[in-house]
N, C-alpha and C positions, 0 to 999 in steps of 0.2 A: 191681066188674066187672073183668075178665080184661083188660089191653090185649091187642088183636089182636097175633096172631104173624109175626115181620119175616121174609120171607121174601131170606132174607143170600145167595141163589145170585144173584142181579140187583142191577145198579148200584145202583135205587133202592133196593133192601131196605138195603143197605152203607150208603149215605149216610145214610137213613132212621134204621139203628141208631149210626151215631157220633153223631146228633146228638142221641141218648139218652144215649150213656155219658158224650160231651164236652161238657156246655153250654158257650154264649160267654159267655170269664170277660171280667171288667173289665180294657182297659190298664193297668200299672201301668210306669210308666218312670220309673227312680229315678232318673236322671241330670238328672230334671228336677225331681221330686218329694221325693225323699231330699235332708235337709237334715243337717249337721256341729252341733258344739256350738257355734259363734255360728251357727248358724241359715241356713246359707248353704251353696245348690245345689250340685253339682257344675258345673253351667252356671254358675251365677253367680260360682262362682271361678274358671271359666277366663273370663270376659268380664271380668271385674275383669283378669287376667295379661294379656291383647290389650291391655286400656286403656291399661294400664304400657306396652307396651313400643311400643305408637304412639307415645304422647306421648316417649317417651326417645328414638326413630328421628325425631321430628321436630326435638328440641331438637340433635340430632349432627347433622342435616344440612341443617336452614336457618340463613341467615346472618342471617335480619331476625326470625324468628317463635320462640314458647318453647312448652310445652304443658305442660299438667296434667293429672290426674284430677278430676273433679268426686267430690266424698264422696260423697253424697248420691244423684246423678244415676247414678254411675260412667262420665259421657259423657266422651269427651275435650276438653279446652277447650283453644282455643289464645288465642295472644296477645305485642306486638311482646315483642321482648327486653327483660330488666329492666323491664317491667312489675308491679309490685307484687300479689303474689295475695290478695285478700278471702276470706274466709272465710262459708260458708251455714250456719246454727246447724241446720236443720232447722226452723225454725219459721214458713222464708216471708220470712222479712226478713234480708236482706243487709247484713254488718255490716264494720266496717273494724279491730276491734276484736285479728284475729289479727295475729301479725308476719308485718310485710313479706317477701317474700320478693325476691332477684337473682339471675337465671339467669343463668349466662356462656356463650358461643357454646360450649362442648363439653358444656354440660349443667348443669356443678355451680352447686349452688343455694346462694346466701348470704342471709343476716339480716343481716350487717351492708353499711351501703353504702359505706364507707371500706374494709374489706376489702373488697368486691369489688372497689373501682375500684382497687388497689391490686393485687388478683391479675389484674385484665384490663389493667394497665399492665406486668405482669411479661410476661405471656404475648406481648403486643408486641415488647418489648423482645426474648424468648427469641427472638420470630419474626424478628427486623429482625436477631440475630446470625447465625442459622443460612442466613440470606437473603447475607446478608453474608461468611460465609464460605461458603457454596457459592460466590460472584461472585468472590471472592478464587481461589480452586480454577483455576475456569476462567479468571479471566484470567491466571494466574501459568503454566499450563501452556500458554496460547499462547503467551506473551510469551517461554517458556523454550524454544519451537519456535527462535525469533531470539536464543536465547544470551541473552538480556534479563530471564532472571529474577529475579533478584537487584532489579531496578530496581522492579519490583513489590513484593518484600520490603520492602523502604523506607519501603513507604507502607499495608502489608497493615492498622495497628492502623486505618489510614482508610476501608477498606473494607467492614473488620471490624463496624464504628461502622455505617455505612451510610449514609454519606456523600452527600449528591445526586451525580449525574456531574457535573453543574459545578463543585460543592465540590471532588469530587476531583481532574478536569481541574486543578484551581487546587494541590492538594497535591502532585499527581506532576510536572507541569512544573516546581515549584518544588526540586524533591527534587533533592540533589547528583548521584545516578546520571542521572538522568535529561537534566540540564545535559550533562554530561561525553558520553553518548549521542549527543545532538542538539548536539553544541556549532557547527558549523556555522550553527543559527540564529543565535545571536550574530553570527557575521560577517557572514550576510546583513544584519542589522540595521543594523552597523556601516557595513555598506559601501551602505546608503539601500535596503534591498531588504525585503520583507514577510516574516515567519517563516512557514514552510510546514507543514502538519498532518504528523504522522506516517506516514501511507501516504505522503503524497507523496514522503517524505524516502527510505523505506525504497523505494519505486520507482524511483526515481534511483538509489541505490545498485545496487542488481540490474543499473539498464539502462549503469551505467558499465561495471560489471566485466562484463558480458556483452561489450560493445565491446571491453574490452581483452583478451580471452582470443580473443575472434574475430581480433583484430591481430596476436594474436601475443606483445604486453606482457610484460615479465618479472612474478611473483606479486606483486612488494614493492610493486607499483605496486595492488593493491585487497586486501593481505591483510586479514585480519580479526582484531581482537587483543581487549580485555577489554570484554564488551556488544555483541562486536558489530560496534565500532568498525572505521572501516577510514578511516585517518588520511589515507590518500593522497584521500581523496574532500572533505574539510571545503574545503577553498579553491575545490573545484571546486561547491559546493554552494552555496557562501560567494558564490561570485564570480558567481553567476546563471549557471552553464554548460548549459545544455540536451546531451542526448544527441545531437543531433543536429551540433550544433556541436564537441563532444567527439570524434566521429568524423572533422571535416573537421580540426582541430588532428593528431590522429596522420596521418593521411592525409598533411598537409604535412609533420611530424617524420619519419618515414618515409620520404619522397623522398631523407631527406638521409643518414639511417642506415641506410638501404638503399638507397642509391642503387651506383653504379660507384665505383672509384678517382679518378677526375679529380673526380666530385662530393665524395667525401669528404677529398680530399687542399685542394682549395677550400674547404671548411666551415673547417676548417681554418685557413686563409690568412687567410680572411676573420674568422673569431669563433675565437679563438688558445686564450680560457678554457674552449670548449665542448668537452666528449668525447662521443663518442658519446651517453651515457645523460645528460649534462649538458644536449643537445640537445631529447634528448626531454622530459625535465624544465620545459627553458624553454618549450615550444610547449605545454605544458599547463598552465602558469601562468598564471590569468585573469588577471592583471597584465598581460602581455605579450597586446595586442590580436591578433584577428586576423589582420587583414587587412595589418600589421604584420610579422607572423610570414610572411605567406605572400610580402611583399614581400621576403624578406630571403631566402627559400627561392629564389625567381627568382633573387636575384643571383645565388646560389651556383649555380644551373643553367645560368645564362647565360657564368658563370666556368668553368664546365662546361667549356663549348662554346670557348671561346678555348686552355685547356690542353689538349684534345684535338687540336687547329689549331698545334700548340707558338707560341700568345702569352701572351703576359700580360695582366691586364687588374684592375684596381682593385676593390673594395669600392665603391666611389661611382659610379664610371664604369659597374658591373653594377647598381646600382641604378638610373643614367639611364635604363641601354638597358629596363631595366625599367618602369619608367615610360612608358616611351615606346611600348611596349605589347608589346616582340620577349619571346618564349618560348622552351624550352629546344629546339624542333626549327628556330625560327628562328636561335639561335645557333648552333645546331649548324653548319645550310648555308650560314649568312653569315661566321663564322669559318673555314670551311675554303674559303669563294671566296677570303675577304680571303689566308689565309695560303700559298693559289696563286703570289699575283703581287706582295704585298706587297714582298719583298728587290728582285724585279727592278725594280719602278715606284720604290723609291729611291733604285738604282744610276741609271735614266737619270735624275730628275730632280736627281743631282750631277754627273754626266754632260752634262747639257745646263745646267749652271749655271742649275736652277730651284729656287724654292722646294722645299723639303722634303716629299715624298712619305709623310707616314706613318702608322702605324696609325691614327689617330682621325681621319687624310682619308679614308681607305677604310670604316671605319665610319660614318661619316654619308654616304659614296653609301648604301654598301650598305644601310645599316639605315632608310635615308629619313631622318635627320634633320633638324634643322632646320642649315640650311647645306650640304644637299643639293647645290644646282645648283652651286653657287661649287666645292664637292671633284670635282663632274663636270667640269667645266671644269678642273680642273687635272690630271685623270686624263685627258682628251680631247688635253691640250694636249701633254703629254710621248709620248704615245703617236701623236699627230702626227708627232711630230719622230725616232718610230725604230716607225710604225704594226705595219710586220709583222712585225719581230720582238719586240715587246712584243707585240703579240696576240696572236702566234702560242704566247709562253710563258707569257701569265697567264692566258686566261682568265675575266678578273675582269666579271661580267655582274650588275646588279641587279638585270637582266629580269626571271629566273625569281622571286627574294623580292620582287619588287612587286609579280606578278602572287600568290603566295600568300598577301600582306598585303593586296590593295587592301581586305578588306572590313575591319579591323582598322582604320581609320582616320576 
């Protein structure tokens, strides 16, 4: 019988007839179904190449964990490091029977266990050099910021090594450059004082020489010569000088090497072996105390004040008045009352056949000393005996310096 005729002007007729010409064939997908000569998918050999290279991504980038292929399974197996891998025969029963294997933190697998611990002690050691000189690098180019690098060289094969930092704290302090460097601790030491860490040394350095470049200082006094060194600082570092104290010593050197003519022609008088730069040398000698230093700077400012008054006046006798607590604006106004009236109060008292009117009677009115009242009475007494014209040519009043001393005492 005829099959009825597909009327192909209408959808359905169309569809009707393709699905005469085209039956539905069977799926055939060879990517799943198409097998190689060992018998193996195209899927199944790219899931085998994923397995590999899981397990390889895991053995390069964990520090605790190894992986495998399973044969069998093709699952990926992990497991700690250097864990030994068993072997699955296919039969079900799990055997111990293949060799061992050792995986080392970047992958590579050994059979033997003497070689591996052997190449995972090399790869330490590689790592502890290269660790080692990178830290050598960097500290060799700070230390070479401060001209100090040489004093690292010295000790680089210790760094090299990989040294704990206390090991090498103990190799680089010990190292010749390094002595020569800081040799300043030594005197601290010597002279009963605690050795000071490195920053602290190299911070004192900085805050000297900043001091003496703000003063004014000539270079020789903080140059910098081999390491670094800057020789003029060791005593000062030596001798427990604080920055602070360092400033008040120039400050007093100062007064005297810049002071006026009378002050330096006094310095002089008084300390014969000091020049100028001799001076500043001695006030910066922690040898030579403070407070010492500044007692001796008053003389010379109090001596000041007597040659600008044209008197004379002692080293000791400038040290009394010092003591005694008169300053260089005190000398100044008490030397030029004293040298007012002075000639004339010794004319009349030879003149009126008295004791001797002289300069260390009118220094102790004037200055308040002690024997005070006894020089007032003797300056009272002669000026009785010729009042108005002795007062009228001296002048000579305590009044005004004991009203500007009274708190001084």
């Amino acid at each position: 019988m005829a099959e009825p005729r597909v009327n192909t002007n209408t959808l359905e007729g169309i569809l009707a007839a393709s699905a005469k010409v085209a039956p539905e064939a069977a799926i055939d997908d060879s990517y799943y179904t198409k097998k190689d000569s060992q018998g193996k998918t195209q899927a199944q050999r790219d899931a085998a190449k994923n397995a590999l290279a899981t397990a390889a991504t895991i053995r390069a980038n964990s520090t605790t964990k190894s992986a495998r292929v399973d044969p069998i399974t093709g699952k990926v197996v992990t497991m700690a490091k250097g864990t030994p891998v068993v072997s699955n025969d296919g039969s079900g029963d799990i055997t111990t029977t293949a060799a061992t294997t050792y995986t080392a933190p970047d992958g590579k697998i050994f059979t033997n266990l003497d070689t591996y611990n052997a190449y995972i002690q090399k790869t330490k050691d590689e790592e502890k050099r290269r660790a080692g000189q990178s830290a050598y690098d960097i500290l060799f180019n700070e230390f070479d910021k401060y001209g100090m690098g040489s004093l690292v060289s010295e000790v680089k094969q210790y760094i090299v090594d990989g040294l704990s930092p206390a090991e090498f704290t103990i190799k680089l302090r010990a190292s010749k450059p390094y002595q020569e460097r800081f040799a300043a601790n030594a005197k601290r030491i010597a002279n009963g004082f605690k050795a000071i860490d490195e920053a602290t040394y190299l911070g004192l350095e900085d805050s000297y020489q900043s001091i003496m470049q703000n003063y004014g200082l000539p270079v020789s006094y903080y140059e910098k010569g081999a390491l670094g060194v800057q020789k003029g600082f060791e005593d000062l570092i030596g001798g427990n000088v604080d920055p602070v104290t360092l400033e008040e010593r120039i400050i007093e050197g100062q007064k005297v090497t810049k002071g006026n003519k009378a002050i330096i022609d006094t310095a002089k008088q008084f300390f014969p072996t000091l020049t100028d730069g001799d001076f500043l040398g001695y006030v910066l000698n922690p040898k030579n105390g403070l407070q010492d230093i500044k007692r001796k700077v008053t003389a010379v400012e109090i001596g000041a004040g007597a040659v600008e008054a044209d008197l004379n006046i002692g080293l000791e006798r400038a040290l009394e008045l010092g003591t005694a607590g008169i300053n260089k604006a005190q000398a100044k106004q008490g030397f030029a009352a004293i040298g007012t009236g002075l000639q004339r109060g010794s004319q009349l008292a030879s003149i009126y056949g008295e004791d001797p009117y002289t300069q260390t009677t009118a220094e102790t009115e004037v200055f308040g000393l002690a024997g005070k009242t006894k020089a007032t009475r003797e300056r009272e007494k002669i000026t009785g005996l010729e009042k108005a014209e002795f007062g009228k040519k001296t002048g000579i009043s305590s009044a005004a310096l004991a009203r500007d001393r009274a708190g001084a005492y």
